[in-house]
SEMAR-692777 format. One record per atom (N, C-alpha, C): residue number from 1; chain; residue in three letters; x, y, z; atom name. Coordinates in steps of 0.05 Angstrom, whole numbers, plus 5000, padded with zeros to 4 digits. Each point is the difference from the previous one (the first is absolute). Layout:
pos,unit,code,c1,c2,c3,site
NUM,A,ALA,X,Y,Z,CA
...
REM end
This chain:
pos,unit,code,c1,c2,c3,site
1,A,UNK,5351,5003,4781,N
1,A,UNK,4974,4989,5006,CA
1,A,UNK,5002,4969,5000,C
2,A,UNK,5015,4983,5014,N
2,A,UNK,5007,4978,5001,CA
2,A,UNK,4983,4989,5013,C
3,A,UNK,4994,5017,5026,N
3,A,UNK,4974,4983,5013,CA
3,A,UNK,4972,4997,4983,C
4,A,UNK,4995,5025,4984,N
4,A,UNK,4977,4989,4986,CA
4,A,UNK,5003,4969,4978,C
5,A,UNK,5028,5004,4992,N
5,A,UNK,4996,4981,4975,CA
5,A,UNK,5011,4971,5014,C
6,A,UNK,5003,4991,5027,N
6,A,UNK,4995,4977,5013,CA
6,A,UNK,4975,4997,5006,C
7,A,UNK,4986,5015,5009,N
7,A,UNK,4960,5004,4996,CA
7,A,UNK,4996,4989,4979,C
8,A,UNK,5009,5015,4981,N
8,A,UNK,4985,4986,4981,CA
8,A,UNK,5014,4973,4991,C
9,A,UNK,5014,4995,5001,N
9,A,UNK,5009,4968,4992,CA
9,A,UNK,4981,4980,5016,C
10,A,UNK,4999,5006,5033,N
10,A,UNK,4985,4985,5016,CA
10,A,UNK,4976,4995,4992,C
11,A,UNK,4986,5023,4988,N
11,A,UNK,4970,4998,4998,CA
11,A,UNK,5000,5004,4975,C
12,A,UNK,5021,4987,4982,N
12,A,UNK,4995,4989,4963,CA
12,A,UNK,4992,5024,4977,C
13,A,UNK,5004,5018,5014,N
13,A,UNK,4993,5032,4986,CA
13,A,UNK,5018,5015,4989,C
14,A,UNK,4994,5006,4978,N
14,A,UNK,5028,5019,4986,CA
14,A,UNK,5001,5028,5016,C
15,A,UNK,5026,5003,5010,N
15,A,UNK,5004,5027,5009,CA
15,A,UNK,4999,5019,4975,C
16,A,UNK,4986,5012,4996,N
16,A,UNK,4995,5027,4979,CA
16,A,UNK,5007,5030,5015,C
17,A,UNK,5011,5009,4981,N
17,A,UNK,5002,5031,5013,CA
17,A,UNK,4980,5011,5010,C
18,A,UNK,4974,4992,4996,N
18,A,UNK,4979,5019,5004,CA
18,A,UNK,4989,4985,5030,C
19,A,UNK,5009,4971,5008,N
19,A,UNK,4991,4992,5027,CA
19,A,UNK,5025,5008,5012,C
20,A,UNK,5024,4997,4988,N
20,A,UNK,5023,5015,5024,CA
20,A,UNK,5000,5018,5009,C
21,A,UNK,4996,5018,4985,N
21,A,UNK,4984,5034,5004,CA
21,A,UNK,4985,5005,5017,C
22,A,UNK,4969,4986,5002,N
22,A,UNK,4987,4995,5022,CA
22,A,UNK,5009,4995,5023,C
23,A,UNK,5005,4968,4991,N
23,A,UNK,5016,4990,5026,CA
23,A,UNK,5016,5025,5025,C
24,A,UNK,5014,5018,4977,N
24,A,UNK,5023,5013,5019,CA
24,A,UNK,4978,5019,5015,C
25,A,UNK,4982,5016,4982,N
25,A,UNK,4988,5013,5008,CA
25,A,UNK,4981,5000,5028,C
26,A,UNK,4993,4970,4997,N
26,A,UNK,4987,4994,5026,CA
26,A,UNK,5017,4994,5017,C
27,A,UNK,5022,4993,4995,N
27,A,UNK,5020,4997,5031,CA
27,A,UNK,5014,5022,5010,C
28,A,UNK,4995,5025,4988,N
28,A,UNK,5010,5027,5006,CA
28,A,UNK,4970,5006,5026,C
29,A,UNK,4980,5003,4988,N
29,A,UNK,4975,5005,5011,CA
29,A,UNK,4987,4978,5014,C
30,A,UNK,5008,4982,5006,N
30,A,UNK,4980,4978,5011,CA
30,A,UNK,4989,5002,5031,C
31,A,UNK,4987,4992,5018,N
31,A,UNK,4974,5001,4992,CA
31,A,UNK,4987,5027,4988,C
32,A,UNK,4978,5005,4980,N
32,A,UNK,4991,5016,5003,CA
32,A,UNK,4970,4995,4985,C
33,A,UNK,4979,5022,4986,N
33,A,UNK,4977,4997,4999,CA
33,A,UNK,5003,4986,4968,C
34,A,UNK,4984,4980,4998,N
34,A,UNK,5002,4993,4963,CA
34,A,UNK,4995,5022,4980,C
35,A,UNK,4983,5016,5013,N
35,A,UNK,4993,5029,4983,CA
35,A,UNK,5023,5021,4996,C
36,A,UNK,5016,5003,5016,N
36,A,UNK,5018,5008,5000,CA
36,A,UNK,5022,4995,4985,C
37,A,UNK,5005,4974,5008,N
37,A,UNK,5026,4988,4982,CA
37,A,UNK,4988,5000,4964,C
38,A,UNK,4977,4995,5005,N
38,A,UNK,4991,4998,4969,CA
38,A,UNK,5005,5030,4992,C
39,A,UNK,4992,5026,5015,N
39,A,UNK,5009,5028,5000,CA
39,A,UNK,5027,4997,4983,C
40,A,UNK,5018,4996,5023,N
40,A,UNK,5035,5004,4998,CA
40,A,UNK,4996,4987,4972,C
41,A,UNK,4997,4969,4997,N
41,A,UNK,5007,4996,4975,CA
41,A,UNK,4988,5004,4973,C
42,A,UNK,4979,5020,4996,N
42,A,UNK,4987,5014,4981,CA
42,A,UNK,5030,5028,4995,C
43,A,UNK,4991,5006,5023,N
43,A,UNK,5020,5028,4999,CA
43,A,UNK,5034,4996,4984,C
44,A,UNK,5006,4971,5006,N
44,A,UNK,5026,4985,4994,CA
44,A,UNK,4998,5001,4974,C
45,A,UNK,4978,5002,4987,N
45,A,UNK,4991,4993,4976,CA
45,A,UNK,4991,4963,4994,C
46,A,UNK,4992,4996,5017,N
46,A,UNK,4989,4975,4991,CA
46,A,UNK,4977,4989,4999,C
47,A,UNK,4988,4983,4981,N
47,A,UNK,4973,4995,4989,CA
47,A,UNK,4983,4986,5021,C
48,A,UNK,4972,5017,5002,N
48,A,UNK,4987,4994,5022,CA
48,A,UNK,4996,4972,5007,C
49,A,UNK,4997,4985,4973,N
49,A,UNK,4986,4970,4997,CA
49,A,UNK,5020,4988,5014,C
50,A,UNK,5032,5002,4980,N
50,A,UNK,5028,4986,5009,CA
50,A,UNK,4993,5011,5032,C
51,A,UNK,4998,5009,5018,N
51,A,UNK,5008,5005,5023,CA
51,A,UNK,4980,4988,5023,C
52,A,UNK,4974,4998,4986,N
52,A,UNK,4982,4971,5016,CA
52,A,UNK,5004,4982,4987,C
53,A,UNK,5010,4982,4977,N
53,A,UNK,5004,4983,4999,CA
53,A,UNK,5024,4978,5013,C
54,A,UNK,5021,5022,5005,N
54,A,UNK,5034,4998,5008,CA
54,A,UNK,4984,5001,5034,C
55,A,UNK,4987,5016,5013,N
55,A,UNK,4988,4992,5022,CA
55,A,UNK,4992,4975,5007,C
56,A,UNK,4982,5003,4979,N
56,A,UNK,4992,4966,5004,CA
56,A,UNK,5007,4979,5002,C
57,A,UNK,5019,5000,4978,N
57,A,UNK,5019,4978,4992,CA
57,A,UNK,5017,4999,5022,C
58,A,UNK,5016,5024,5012,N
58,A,UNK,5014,4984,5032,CA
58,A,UNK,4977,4997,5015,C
59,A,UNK,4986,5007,5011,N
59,A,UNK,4980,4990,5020,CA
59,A,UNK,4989,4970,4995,C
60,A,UNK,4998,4986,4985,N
60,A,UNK,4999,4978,4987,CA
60,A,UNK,5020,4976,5013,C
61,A,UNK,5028,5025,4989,N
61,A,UNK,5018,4976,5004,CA
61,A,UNK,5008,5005,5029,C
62,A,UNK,4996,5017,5018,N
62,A,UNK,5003,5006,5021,CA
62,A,UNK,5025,5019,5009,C
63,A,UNK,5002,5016,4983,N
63,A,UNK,5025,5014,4995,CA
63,A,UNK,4993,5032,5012,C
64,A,UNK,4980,5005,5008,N
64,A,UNK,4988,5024,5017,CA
64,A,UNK,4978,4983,5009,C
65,A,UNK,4983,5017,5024,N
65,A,UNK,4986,4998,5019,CA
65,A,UNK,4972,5020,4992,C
66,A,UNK,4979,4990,4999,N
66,A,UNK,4980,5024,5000,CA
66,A,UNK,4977,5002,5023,C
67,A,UNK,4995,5019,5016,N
67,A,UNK,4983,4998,5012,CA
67,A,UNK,4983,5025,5007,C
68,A,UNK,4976,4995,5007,N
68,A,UNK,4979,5019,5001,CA
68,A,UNK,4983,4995,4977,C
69,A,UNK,4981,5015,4986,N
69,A,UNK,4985,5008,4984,CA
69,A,UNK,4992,5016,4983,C
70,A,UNK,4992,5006,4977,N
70,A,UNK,4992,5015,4982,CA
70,A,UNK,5029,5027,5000,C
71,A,UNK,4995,5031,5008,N
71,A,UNK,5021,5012,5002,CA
71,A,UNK,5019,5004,5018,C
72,A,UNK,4988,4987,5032,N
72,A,UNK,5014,4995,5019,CA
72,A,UNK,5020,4975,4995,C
73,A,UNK,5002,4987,4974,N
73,A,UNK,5016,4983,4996,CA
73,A,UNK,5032,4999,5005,C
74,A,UNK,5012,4986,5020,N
74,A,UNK,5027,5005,5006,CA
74,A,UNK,5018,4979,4970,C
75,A,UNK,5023,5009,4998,N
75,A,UNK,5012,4981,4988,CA
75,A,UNK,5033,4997,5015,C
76,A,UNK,5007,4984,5010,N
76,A,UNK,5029,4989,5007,CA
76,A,UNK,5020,4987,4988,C
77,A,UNK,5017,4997,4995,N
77,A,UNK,5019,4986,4989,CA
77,A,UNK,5012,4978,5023,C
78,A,UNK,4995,4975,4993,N
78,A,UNK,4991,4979,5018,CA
78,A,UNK,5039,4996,5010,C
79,A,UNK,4995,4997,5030,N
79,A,UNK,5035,5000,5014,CA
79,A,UNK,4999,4973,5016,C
80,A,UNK,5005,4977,4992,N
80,A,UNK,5006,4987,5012,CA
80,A,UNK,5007,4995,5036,C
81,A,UNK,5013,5021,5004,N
81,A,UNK,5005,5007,5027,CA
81,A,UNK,4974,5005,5016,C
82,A,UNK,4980,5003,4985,N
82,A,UNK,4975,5013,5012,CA
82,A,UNK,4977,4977,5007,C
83,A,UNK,5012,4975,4990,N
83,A,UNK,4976,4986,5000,CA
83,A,UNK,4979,5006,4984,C
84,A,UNK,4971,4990,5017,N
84,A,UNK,4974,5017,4990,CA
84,A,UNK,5000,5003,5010,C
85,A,UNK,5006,5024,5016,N
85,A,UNK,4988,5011,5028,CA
85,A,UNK,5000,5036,4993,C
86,A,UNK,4981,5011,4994,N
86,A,UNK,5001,5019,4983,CA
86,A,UNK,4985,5030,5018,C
87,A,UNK,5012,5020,5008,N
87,A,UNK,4989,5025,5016,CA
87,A,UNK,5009,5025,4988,C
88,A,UNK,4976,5014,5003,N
88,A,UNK,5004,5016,4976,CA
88,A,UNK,4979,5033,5021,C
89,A,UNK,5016,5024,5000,N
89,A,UNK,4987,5020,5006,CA
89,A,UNK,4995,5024,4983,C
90,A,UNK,4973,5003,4989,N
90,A,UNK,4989,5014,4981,CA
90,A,UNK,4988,5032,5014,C
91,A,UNK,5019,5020,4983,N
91,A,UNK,4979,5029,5007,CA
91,A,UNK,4978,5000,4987,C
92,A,UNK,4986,5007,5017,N
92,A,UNK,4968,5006,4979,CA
92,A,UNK,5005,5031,4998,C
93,A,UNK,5006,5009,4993,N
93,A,UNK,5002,5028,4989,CA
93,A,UNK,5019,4995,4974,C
94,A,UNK,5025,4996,5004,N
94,A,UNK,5016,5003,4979,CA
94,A,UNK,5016,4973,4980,C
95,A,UNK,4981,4979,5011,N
95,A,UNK,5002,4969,4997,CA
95,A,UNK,5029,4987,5002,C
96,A,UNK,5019,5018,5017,N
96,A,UNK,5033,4986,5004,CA
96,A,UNK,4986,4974,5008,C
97,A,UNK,5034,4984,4993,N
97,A,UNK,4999,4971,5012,CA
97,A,UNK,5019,5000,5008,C
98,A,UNK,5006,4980,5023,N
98,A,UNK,5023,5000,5018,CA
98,A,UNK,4988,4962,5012,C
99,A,UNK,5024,4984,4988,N
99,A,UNK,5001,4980,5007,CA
99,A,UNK,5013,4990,5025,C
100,A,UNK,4993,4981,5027,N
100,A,UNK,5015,5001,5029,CA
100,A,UNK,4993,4978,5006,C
101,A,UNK,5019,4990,5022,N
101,A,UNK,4999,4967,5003,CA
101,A,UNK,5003,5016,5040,C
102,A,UNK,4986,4975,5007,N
102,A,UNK,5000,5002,5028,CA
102,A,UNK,4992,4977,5018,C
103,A,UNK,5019,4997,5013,N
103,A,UNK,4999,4956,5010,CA
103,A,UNK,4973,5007,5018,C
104,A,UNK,5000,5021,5010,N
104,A,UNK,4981,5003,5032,CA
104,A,UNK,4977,4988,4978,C
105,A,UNK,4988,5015,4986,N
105,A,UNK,4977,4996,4971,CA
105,A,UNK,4998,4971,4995,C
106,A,UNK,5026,4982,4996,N
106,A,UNK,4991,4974,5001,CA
106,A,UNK,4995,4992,5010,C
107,A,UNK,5013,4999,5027,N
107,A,UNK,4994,4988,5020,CA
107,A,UNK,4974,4999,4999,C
108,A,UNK,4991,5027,5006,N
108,A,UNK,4973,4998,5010,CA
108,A,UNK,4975,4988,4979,C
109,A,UNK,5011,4996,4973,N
109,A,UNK,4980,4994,4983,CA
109,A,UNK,5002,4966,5000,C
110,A,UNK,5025,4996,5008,N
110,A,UNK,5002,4960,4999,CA
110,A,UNK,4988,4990,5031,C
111,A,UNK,5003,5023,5026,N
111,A,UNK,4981,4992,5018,CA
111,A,UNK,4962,5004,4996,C
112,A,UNK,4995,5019,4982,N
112,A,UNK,4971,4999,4994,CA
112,A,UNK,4987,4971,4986,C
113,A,UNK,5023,4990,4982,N
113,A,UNK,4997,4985,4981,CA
113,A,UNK,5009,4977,5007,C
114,A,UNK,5007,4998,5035,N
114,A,UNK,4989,4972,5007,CA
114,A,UNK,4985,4990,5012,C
115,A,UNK,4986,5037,5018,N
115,A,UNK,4982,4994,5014,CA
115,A,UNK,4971,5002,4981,C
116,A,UNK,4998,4995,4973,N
116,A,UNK,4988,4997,4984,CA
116,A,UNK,5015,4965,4992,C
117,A,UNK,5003,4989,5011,N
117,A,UNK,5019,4971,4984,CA
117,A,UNK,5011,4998,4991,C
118,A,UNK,5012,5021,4977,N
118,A,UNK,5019,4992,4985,CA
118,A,UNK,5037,5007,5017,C
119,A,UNK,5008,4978,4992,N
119,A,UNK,5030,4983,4999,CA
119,A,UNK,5015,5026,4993,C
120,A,UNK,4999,5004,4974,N
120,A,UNK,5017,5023,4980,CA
120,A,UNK,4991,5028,4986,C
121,A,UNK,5006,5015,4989,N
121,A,UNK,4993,5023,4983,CA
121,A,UNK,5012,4992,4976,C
122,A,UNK,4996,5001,4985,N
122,A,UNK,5016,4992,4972,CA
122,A,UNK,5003,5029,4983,C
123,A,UNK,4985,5019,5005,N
123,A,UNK,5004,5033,4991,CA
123,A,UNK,4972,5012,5006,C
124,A,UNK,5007,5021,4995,N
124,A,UNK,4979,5021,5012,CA
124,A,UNK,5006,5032,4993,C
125,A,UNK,4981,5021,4998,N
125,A,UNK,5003,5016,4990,CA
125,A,UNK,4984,5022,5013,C
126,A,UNK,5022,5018,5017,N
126,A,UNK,4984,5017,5008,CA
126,A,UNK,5002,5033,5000,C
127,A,UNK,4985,5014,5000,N
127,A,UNK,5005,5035,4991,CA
127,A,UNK,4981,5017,5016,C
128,A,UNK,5014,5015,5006,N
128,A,UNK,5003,5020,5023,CA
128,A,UNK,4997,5036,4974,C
129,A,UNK,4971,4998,5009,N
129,A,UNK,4999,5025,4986,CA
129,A,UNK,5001,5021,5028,C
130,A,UNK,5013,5030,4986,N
130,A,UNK,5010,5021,5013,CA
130,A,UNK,5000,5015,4994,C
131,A,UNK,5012,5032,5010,N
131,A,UNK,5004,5020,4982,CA
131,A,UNK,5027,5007,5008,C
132,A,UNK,5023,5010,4976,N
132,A,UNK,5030,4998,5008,CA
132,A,UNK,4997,5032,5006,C
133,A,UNK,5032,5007,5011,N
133,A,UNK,4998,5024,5021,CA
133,A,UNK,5004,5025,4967,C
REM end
């Protein structure tokens, strides 16, 4: 777990077993529903509180990604490679997540967004609800 415990040096935080744990756990599963992962890691045996607070606390430092709302809440494990540029397709039946990058998608969102004025996108977040086969 070397990548976690350079995380945490960067962002001044003691790597503890119980955020490496997490940590791994959400990079096995990432993206997926916060309810969920809070699921997996109850089931893991871990303490409901420790598991929104260890949420929190990377989301803070920017070490995952959260988006959506209340239970529709997504959580990501933030990739550098990704930018902010964030697409996300949700079943409404069985709430999979399936994270996808697609240039055509930018394109067309940096030509909306200048025929609205703006120059740049700096991030953006968008989800495509569905039902999987």
């Amino acid at each position: 777990m070397n990548e976690f415990r350079l995380l945490c040096a960067k962002y001044g935080i003691r790597a503890t077993t119980v955020r490496a744990q997490l940590y791994a756990l959400l990079k096995e599963s990432s993206p997926l529903l916060a309810a969920e992962f809070i699921d997996k890691a109850e089931n893991n045996g871990f303490d409901t509180v420790t598991v929104y607070r260890t949420i929190n606390m990377f989301q803070k430092l920017g070490i995952i990604y959260e988006f959506g709302s209340g239970k529709q809440r997504t959580i990501q494990l933030h990739q550098p490679s990704h930018d902010d540029h964030h697409h996300f397709i949700r079943c409404s039946s069985c709430n999979k997540v399936a994270r996808f990058e697609d240039p055509a998608i930018e394109q067309q969102l940096l030509a909306i967004a200048r025929k609205k004025g703006f120059a740049l996108i700096d991030s953006h977040y968008l989800e495509i609800i569905g039902t999987c086969a």
